[in-house]
PLY file of the C-alpha trace (Angstrom):
ply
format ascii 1.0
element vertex 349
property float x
property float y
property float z
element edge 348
property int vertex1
property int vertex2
end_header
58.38 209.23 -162.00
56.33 212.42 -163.02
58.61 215.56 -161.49
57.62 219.35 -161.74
59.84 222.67 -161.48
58.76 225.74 -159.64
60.64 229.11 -160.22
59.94 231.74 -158.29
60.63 235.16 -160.24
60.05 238.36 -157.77
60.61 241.17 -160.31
57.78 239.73 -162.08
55.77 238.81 -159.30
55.21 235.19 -160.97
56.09 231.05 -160.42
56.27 229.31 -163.19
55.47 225.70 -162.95
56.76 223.49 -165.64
56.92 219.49 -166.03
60.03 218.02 -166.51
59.73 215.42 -168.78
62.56 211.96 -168.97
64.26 213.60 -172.04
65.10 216.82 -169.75
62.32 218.36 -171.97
60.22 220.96 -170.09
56.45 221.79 -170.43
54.71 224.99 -168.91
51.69 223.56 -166.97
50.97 226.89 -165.23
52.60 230.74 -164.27
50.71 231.65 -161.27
50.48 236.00 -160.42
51.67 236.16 -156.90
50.70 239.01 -154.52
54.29 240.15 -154.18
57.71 239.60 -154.82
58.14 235.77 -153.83
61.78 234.81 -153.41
62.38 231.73 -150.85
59.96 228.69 -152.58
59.62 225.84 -149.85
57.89 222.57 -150.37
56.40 220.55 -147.28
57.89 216.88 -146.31
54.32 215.33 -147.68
55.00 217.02 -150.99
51.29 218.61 -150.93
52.31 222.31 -150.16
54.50 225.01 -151.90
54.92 227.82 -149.29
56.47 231.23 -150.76
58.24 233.82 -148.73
57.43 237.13 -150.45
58.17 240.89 -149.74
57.65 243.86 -149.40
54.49 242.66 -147.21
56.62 239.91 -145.27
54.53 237.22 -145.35
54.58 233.29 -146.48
52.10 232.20 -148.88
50.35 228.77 -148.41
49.99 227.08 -151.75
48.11 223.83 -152.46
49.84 221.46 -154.87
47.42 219.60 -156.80
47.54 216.26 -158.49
49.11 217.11 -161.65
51.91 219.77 -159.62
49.78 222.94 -160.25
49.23 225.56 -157.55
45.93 226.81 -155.73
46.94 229.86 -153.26
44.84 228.59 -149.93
46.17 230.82 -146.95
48.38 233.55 -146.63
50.33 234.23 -142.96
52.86 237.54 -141.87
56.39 237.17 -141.41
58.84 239.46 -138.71
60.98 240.69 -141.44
61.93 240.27 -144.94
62.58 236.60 -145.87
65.76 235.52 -147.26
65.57 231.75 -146.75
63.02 228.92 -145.40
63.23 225.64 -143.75
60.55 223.11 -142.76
61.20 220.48 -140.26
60.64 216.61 -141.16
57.58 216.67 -139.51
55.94 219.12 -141.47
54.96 221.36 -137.93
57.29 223.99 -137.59
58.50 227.04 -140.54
61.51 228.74 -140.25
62.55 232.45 -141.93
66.06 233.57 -141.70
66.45 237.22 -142.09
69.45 238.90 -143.91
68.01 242.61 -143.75
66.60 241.97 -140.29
69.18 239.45 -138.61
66.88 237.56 -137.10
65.06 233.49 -137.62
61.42 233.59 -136.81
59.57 230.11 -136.42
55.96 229.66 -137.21
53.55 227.03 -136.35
51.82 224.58 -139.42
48.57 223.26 -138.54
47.10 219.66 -139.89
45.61 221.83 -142.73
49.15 222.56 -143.69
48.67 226.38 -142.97
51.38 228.20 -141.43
50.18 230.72 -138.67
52.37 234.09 -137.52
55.38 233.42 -135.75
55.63 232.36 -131.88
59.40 233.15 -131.85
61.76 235.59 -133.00
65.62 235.02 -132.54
67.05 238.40 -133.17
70.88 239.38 -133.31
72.00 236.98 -136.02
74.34 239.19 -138.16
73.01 239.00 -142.07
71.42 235.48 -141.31
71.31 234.23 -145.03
69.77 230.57 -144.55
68.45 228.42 -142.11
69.44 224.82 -142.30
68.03 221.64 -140.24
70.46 218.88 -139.67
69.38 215.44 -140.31
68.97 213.10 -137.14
71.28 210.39 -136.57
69.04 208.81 -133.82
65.79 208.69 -133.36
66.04 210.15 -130.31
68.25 212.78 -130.62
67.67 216.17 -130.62
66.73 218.19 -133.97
70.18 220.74 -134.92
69.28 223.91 -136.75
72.12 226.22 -138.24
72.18 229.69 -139.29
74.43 231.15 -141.61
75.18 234.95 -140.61
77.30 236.60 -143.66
78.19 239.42 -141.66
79.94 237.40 -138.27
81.43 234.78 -140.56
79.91 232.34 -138.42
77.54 229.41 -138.33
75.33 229.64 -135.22
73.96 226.56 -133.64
70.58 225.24 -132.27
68.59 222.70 -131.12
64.78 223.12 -131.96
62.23 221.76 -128.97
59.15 219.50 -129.67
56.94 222.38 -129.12
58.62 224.38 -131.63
61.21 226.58 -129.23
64.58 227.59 -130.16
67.30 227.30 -128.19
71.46 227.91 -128.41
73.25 225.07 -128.53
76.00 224.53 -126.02
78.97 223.66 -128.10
78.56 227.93 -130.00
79.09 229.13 -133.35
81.00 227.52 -135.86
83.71 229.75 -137.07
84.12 230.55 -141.19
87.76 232.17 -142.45
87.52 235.86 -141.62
85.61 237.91 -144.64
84.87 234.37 -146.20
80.60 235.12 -145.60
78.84 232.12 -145.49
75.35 231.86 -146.95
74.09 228.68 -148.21
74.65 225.20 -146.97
73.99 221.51 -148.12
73.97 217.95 -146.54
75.16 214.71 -147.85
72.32 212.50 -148.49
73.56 209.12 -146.58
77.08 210.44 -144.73
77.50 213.33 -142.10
79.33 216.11 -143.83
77.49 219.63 -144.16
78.94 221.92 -146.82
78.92 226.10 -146.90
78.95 227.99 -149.51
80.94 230.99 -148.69
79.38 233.95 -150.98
82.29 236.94 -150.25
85.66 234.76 -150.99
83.63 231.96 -153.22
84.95 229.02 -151.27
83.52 226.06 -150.03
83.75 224.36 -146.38
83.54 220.68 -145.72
82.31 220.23 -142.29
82.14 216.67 -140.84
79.70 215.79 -137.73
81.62 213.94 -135.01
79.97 211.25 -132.84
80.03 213.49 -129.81
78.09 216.69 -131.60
81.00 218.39 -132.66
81.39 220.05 -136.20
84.54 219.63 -137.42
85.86 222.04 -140.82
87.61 218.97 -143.32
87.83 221.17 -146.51
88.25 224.46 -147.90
88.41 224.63 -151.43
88.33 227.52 -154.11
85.14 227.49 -156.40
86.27 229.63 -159.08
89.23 228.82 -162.09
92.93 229.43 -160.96
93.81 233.18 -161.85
89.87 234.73 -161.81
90.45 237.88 -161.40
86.60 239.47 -161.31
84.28 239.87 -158.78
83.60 237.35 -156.17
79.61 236.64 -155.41
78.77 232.93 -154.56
75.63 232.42 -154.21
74.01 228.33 -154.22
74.99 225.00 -153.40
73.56 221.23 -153.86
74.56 217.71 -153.66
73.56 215.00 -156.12
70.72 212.75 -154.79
73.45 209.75 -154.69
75.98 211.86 -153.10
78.60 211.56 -155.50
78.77 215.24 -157.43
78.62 218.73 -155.70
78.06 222.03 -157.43
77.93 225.30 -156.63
77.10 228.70 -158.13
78.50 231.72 -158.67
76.92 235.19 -160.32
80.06 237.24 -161.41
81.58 234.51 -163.49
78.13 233.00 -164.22
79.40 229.71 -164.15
78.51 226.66 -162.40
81.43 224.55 -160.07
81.47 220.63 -160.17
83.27 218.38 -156.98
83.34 215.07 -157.23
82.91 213.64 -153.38
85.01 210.96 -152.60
82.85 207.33 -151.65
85.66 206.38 -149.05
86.30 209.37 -147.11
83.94 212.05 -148.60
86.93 214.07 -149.82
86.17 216.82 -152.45
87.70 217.37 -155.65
87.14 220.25 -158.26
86.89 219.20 -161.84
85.17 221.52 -163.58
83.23 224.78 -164.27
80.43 225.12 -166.59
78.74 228.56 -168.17
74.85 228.58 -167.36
72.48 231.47 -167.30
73.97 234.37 -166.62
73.44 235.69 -162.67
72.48 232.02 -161.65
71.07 232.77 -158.31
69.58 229.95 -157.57
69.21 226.21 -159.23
68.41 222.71 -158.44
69.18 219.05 -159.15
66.30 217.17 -159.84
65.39 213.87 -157.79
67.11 211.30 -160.33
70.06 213.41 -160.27
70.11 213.82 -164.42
69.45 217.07 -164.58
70.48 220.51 -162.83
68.23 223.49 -163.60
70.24 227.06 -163.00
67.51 230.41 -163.09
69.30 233.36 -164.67
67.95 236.41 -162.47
69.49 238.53 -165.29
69.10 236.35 -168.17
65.14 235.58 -167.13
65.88 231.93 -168.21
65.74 228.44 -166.56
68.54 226.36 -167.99
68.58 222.23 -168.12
71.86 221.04 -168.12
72.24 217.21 -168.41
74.64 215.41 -165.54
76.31 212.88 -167.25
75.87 210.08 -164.27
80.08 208.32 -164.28
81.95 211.74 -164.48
79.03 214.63 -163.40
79.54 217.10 -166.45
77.57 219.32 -167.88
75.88 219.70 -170.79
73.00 222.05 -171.71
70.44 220.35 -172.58
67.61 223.50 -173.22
66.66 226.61 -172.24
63.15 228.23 -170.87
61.89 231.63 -170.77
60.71 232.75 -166.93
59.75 235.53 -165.46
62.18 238.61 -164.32
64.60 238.76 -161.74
64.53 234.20 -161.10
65.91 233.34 -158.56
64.17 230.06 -156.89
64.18 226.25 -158.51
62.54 223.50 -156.63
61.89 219.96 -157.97
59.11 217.77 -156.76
58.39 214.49 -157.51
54.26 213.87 -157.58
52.83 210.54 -156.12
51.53 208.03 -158.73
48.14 208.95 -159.54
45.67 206.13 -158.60
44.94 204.81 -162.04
48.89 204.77 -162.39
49.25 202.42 -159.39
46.29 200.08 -160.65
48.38 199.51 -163.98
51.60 199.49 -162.16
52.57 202.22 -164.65
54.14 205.59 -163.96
53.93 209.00 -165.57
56.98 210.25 -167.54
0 1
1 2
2 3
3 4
4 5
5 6
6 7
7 8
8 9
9 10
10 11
11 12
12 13
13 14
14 15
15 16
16 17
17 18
18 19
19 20
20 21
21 22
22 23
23 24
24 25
25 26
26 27
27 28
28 29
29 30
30 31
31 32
32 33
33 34
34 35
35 36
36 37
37 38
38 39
39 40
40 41
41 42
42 43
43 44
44 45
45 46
46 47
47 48
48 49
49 50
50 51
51 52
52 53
53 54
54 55
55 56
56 57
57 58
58 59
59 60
60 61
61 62
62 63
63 64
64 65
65 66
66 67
67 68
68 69
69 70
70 71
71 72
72 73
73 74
74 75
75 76
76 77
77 78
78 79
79 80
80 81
81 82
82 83
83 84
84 85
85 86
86 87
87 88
88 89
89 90
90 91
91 92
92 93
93 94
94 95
95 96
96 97
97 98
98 99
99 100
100 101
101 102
102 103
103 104
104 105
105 106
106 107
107 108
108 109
109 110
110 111
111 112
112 113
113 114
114 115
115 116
116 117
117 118
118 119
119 120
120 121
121 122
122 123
123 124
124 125
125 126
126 127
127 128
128 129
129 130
130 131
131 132
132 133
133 134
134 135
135 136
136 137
137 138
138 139
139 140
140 141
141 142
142 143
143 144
144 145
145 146
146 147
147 148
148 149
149 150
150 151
151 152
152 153
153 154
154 155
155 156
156 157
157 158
158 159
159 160
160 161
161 162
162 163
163 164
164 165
165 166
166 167
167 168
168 169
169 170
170 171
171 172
172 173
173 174
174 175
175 176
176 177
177 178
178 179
179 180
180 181
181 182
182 183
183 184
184 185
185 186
186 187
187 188
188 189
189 190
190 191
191 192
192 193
193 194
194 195
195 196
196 197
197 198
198 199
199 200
200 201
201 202
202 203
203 204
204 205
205 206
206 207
207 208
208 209
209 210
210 211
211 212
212 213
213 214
214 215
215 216
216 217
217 218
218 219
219 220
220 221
221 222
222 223
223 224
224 225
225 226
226 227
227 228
228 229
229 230
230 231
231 232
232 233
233 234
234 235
235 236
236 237
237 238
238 239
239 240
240 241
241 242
242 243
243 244
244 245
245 246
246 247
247 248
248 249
249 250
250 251
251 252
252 253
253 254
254 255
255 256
256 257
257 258
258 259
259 260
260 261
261 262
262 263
263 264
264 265
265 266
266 267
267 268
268 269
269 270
270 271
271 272
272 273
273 274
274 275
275 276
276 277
277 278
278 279
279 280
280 281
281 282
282 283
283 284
284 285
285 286
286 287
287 288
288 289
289 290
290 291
291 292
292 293
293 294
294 295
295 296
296 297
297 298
298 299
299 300
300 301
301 302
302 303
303 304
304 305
305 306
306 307
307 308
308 309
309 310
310 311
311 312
312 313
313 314
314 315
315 316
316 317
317 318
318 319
319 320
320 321
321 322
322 323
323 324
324 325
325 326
326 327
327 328
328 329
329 330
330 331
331 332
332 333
333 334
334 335
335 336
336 337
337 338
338 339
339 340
340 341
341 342
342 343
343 344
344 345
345 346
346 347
347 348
């Protein structure tokens, strides 16, 4: 399994595009010059485009991946507003920006060429909408759930996303957060129904579980910082381990990194741990094996690899990488066997 690392570094204007070897090694393959300040990095469902959302110019930049994981800018389409996070359905056709300056999600059109065009819809009046999230289907059938985390109404505001790429509320409303709690970033479980929200003002996390009959139900609220913290509170990312068993979550104050282990039986969470990283980890990622977790330091300008150890999900840092200023954005990929690979029955490290 060959894997790459993107990290998107908007003081800098640059992505930095390293392999990630099995030993949790890393190896710079490429730093691409971007044409702004590129914060939200998405990658399509067919693993063959990077799109970055960049300011001051709103606009999301269409970037081939090629064989070996290195980008080739190929299209370039405007945004409504200043992007602060991006989602891609399943099917590859439909782009949406959330908003936090603006308050508004836009959604954008992908042709077969994998370009995204302008946006055909603009949902304004979402209080600090700080990520856009699309909810897995549970049958085929059903309808696809997008949620929107506005900060500012401590709220989670539901929708259901047409075929033809059309917003539209959902009739059960918002999902309420504690008052002040600001929720900005959430995850899924890979194979169960709970949804989890990082809440970036009071640095707790929700466990929401999805009921047969559509509703969201809140399971857990848990503390992610140590007992007696007494600094500043400023959560900021969230992500589950590819086998579901290990969440963490960051926060840039402390600079440290929060592990839960998730219960197999009844998805329960527990806190066991924290862990010092880079320091301002904005953003980070776990990648697809779920042995490593890579934190960007957006005041540090380093990308950290910290080791999961697989039975009990601690920490251990395992390198560190120079990037460029102000990183923020980690995404993982894993390439497709290259041809000769296949014919071998080999794969790439």
């Amino acid at each position: 399994m060959q894997q790459v690392v993107y990290v998107a570094s908007p003081v800098s204007q640059q992505i930095h595009v390293f392999s990630l070897l099995a030993n949790g090694d890393l190896q710079l393959l490429q730093t691409v010059a971007t044409l702004g300040q590129v914060q939200p990095l998405l990658l399509s469902p067919n693993g063959q485009w990077l799109y970055g959302a960049q300011r001051p110019d709103f606009a999301v930049v269409s970037y081939r991946i090629g064989p070996d994981g290195q980008l080739k800018q190929q299209g370039m389409a405007p945004l409504a507003g200043s992007p602060s996070h991006t989602a891609i359905t399943p099917c590859g056709r439909f782009l949406l920006a959330a908003s936090y300056a603006f308050n508004h999600v836009t959604v954008s059109a992908i042709d077969a060429a994998g370009q995204v065009a302008p946006p055909h819809q603009q949902w304004d009046g979402l209080q600090a909408a700080h990520s856009v999230t699309l909810l897995s289907r549970t049958q085929p059938n059903d309808q696809q759930e997008v949620l929107v985390a506005c900060l500012k109404e401590d709220a989670i505001r539901r929708f259901f996303l047409t075929e033809q790429g059309t917003l539209l509320p959902h009739p059960r409303g918002a999902i309420p957060t504690a008052a002040g709690a600001g929720p900005r970033h959430l995850a899924l479980h890979p194979t169960h129904r709970d949804i989890y929200c990082l809440n970036e003002l009071d640095c707790t996390i929700n466990r929401y579980q999805r009921e047969d009959d559509g509703q969201i139900t809140l399971r857990q609220r848990l503390p992610m910082l140590p007992a007696g913290y007494q600094g500043e509170h400023w959560g900021a990312d969230l992500h589950v381990t590819p086998d579901g068993r290990f969440l963490y979550s960051s926060e840039r104050a402390s600079s440290l990194l929060t592990l839960f282990a998730i219960a197999p039986h009844d998805g329960n969470l527990s806190l066991l741990g924290h862990y010092p990283t880079e320091s301002m980890p904005r953003g980070f990622a776990i990648d697809q094996g779920g042995r490593y977790l890579l934190a960007a330091g957006q005041t540090s300008h380093h990308l950290a690899v910290h080791r999961i150890n697989e039975h009990t999900g601690e920490l251990t840092l395992h390198g560190r990488y120079p990037v460029g200023e102000g990183a923020m954005w980690v995404r993982v990929l894993t390439l497709a066997p290259s041809p000769s690979a296949m014919a071998h029955g080999g794969s790439a490290v």
